[in-house]
N, C-alpha and C positions, 0 to 999 in steps of 0.2 A: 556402025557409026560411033557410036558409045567409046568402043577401043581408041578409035581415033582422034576423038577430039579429047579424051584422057590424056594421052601420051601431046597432044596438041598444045595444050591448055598447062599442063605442067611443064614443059618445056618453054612456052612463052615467058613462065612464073622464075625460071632458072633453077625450079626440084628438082633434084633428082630423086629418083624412084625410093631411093631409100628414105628420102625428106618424109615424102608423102604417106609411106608406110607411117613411118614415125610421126606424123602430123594426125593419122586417124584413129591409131592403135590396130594392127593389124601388121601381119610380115611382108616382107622385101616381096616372097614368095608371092602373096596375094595382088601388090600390083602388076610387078611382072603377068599373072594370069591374069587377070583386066583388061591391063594392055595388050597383051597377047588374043584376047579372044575365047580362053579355054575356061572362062569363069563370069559369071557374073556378081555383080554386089548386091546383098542384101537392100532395102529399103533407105535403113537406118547407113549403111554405110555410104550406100547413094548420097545422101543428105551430107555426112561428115566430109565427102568428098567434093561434094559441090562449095560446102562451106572453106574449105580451104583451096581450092582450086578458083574462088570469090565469081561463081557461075551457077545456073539454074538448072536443077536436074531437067527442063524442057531443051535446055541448049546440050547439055551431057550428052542424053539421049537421041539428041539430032531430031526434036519436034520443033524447034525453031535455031532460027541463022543467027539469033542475039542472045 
């Protein structure tokens, strides 16, 4: 779920992947693996991620629809 509404939620925003990198401090490399599946995010980068993606790490994480 998480992968999905990453790549979801930054595409709605017009990121691309490298924006976002560049939005949390963190490489190209790391979202691609996010989105991809093959990694998760720390806490802290959860947070930086939801703060720029303007989303609730509950919606991130697909424990709620808003």
């Amino acid at each position: 779920m998480f992968k999905e509404r990453l790549r979801e939620l930054r595409l709605e925003k017009g990121l691309r992947q490298l924006d976002v990198a560049n939005a949390v401090g963190v490489t190209l490399r790391a979202i691609c693996n996010y989105e991809a599946g093959t990694r998760e995010p720390s806490l802290d980068m959860l947070i930086s991620l939801c703060k720029v993606l303007e989303t609730t790490p509950n919606y991130l994480l697909g424990f709620s629809d808003y």
